[in-house]
C-alpha positions in Angstrom: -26.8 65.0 38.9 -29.5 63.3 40.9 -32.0 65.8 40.3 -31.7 65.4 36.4 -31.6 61.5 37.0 -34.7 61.7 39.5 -36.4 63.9 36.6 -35.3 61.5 33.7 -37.0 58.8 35.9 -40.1 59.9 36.7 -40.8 60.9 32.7 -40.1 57.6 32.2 -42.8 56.6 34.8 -45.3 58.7 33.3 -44.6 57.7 30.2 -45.1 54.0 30.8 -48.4 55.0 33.1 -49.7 56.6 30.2 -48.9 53.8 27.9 -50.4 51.6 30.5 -53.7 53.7 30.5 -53.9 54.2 25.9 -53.7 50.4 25.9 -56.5 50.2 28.8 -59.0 52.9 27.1 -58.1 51.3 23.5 -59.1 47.6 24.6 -62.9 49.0 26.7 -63.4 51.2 23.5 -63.3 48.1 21.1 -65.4 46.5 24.0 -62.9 44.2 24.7 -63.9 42.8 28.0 -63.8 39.2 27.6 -62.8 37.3 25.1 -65.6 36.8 22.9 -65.0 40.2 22.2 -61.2 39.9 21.8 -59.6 43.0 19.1 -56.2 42.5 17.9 -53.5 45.0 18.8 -51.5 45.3 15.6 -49.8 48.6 15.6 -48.0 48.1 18.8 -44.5 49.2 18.4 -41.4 49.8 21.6 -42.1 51.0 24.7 -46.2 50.3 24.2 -45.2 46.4 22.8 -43.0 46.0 26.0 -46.0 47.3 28.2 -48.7 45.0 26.9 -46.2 42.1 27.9 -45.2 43.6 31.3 -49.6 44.3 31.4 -50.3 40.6 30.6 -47.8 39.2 32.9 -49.7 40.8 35.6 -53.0 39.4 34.0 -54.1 42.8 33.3 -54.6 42.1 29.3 -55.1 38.2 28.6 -54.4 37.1 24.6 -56.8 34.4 23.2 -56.0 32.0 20.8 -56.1 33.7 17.5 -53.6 36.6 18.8 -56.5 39.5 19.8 -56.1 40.6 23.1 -58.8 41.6 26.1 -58.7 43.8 29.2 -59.4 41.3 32.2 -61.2 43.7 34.5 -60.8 41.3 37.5 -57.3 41.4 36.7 -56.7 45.0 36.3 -58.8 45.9 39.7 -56.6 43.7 41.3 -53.4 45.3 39.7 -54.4 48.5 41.1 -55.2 47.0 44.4 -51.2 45.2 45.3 -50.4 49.2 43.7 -52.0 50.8 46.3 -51.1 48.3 49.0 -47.4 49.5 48.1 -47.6 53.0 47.8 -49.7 53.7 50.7 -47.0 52.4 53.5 -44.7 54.7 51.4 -46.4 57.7 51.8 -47.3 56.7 55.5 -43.4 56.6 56.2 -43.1 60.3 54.3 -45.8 61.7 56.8 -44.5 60.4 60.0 -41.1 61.3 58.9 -42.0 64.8 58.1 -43.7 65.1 61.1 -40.7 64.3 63.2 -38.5 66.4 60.7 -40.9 69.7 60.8 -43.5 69.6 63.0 -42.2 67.9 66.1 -39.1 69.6 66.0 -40.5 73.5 65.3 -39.3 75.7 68.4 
């Protein structure tokens, strides 16, 4: 049972990653890097809708005033900088605990 829920979880995860990243390419492709040159987003439907809140909350993708969006590249660095500064105590505490699980414990 928790294999299948671990499983259902992380497609979830990579499905929302790879939402994260479509909405990211779609925005630098229309050159939308500030918001002179702002595109608007009109297609967006479920999980890629609910992303593009969750990415603008984080002030990833800013909205101007006429509804077209932009990818705040100051904003997304950042993002992927409190990411990083999360994960990497994470897999710091896997390392040292396999270490003492395996390798300090090996006959």
């Amino acid at each position: 049972m928790a294999h299948i829920l671990s499983a259902i979880l992380m497609v979830i995860a990579a499905a929302m990653r790879g939402t994260d990243r479509k909405l990211v390419r779609r925005l630098r492709a229309a050159g939308a890097t500030a918001p002179a040159g702002a595109t608007p987003l009109p297609d967006l439907h479920g999980l890629a809708s609910w992303r593009l809140e969750r990415l603008m909350g984080w002030g990833v993708i800013r909205r101007v005033e006429d509804g077209r969006y932009f990818l705040d590249e100051a904003g997304f660095r950042n993002r992927r900088k409190k990411i990083l500064l999360r994960v990497l105590p994470a897999i710091g505490l896997v390392l040292v605990l396999y270490y003492f699980l395996v390798v300090w414990q090996a006959p």
